[in-house]
C-alpha positions in Angstrom: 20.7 -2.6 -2.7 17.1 -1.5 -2.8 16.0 -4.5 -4.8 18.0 -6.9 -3.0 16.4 -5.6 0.6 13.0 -5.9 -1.6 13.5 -9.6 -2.3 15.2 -10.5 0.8 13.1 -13.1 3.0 12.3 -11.5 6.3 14.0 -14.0 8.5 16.2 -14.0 11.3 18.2 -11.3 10.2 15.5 -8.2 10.5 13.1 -7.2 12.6 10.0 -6.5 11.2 7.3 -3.9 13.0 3.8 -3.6 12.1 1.6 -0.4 12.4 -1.8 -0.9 11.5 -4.1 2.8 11.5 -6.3 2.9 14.0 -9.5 3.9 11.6 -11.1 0.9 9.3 -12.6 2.3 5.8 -15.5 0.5 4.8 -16.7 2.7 2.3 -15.8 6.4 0.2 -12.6 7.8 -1.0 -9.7 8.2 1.9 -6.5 10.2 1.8 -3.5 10.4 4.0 -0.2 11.6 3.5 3.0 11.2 4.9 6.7 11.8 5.5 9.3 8.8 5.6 12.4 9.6 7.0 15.0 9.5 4.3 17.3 7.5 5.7 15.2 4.3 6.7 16.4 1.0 5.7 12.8 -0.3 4.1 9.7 1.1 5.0 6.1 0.2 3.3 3.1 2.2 3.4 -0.4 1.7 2.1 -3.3 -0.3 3.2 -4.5 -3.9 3.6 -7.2 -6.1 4.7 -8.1 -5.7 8.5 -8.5 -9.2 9.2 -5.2 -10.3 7.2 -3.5 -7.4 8.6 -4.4 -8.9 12.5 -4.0 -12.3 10.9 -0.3 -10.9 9.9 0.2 -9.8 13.0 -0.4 -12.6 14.6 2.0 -15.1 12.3 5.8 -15.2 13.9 7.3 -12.6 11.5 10.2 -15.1 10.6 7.6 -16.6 8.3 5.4 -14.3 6.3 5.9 -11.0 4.5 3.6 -8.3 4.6 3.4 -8.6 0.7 2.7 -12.1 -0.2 0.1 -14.1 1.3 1.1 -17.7 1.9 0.0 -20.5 0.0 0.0 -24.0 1.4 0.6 -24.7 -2.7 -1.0 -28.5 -2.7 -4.6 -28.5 -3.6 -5.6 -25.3 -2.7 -7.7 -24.3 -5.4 -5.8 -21.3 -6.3 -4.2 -22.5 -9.3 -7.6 -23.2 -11.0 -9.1 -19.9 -10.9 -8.7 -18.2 -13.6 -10.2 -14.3 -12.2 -7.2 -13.2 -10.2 -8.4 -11.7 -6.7 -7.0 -8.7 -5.5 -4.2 -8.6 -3.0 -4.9 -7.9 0.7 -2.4 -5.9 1.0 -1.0 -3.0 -1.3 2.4 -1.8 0.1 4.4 1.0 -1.6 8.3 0.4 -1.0 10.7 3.0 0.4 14.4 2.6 1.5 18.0 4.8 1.9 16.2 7.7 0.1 14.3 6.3 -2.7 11.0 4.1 -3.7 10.7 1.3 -5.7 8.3 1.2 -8.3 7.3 -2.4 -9.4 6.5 -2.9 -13.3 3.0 -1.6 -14.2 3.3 1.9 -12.4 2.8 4.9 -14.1 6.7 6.1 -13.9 8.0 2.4 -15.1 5.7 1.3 -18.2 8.7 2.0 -20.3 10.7 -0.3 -17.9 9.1 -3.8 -17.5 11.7 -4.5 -14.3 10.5 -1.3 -12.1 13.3 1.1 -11.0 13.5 3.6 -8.0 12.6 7.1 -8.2 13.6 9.5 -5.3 11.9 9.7 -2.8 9.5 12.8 -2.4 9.3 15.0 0.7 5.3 13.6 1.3 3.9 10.5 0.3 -0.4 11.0 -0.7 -2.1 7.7 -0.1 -5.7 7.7 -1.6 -8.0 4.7 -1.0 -11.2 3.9 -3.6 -12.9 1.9 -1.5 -15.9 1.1 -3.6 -13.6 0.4 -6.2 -11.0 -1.7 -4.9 -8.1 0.4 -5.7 -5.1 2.6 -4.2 -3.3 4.7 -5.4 0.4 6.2 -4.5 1.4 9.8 -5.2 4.3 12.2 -4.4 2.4 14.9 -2.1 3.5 17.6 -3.4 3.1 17.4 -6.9 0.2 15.3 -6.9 2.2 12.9 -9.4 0.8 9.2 -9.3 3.5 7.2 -8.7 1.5 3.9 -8.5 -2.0 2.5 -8.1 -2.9 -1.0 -7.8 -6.1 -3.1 -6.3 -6.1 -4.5 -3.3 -9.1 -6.7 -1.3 -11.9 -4.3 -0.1 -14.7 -7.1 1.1 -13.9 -5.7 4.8 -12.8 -3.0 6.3 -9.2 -1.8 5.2 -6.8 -0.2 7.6 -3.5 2.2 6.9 -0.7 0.1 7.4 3.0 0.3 7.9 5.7 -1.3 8.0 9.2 -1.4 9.1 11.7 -4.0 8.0 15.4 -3.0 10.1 14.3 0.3 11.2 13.0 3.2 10.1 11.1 6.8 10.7 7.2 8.1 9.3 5.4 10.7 10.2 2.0 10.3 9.4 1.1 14.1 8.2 -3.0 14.1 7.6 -5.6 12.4 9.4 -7.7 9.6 7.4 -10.3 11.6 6.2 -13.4 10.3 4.2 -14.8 11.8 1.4 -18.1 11.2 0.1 -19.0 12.0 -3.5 -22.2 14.7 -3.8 -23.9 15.0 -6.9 -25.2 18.6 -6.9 -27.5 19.2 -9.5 -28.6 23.3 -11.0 -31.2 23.6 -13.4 -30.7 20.6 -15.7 -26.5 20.1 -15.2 -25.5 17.7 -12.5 -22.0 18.3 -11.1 -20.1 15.7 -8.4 -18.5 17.3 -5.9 
């Protein structure tokens, strides 16, 4: 049912609500974590571009998802690049309990289809801003579950999602953290 509610277009059926985090990261590491309520129907948490978050926001939700971007598909240019661009958005999936892991994560290279793992108590989200990448890990652990690249040429917000309902709470603040290199006698460590 998980992979169905994935795939299903967000159309008439569904409402769809949208919380984007207050604080924009434009540069450092950032980590958050959080709680989703095990019973939610489909919840996604992670990050995204700020201006194609608002731009989101702004688009009647009966005709974009928060995971794909659009494409007018006639002469747009896009099918003649041949450097893939990050996404602007990188969404982790959660629903009735569990998470679905896409192909490519570290819990489904054996599976080329993704599968769903249960869903942890806390969800760690850790932004590499410099680097273009995010990462997904069960909080209590600190197992990766998932990491991905996602569009960091502007500031990028948390972001949330609620497709037909659904419960978060957000359990640490955004919180920068800027690398140190500390350096005694002639060994240099990074902090």
């Amino acid at each position: 049912m998980l992979f169905a509610a994935e795939r299903l277009m967000t159309s008439c059926h569904l409402s769809i609500d949208l919380v984007i985090g207050d604080v924009a990261i434009t540069q450092g590491k950032s980590y958050w974590a959080c709680c989703v309520d095990p019973s939610s129907y489909l919840v996604k948490v992670g990050v995204g571009l700020e201006s194609k978050l608002q731009e989101w926001f702004q688009v009647p939700q009966d005709v974009v998802s928060p995971r794909y971007d659009p494409d007018s598909g006639h002469d747009s240019g896009a099918e003649d690049t041949t450097v893939e661009a990050p996404p602007p958005y990188a969404f982790l999936t959660i629903g009735m309990g569990k998470i679905l892991l896409s192909h490519g994560s570290a819990l489904t290279s054996h599976d080329p289809n993704g599968c769903t793992v249960p869903l942890p108590p806390r969800i760690g989200i850790c932004l590499d801003y410099e680097h273009g990448k995010v990462s997904f890990y069960d909080a209590v652990s600190f197992r990766e579950l998932w990491e991905c690249g996602v569009d960091c040429s502007g500031p990028v917000c948390p972001a949330f999602c609620f497709i037909g309902g659904g419960a978060l709470h957000l359990q640490e603040l955004v919180a920068n953290k800027q690398e140190r290199k500390v350096t005694i006698g002639n060994f240099a460590k990074l902090d």
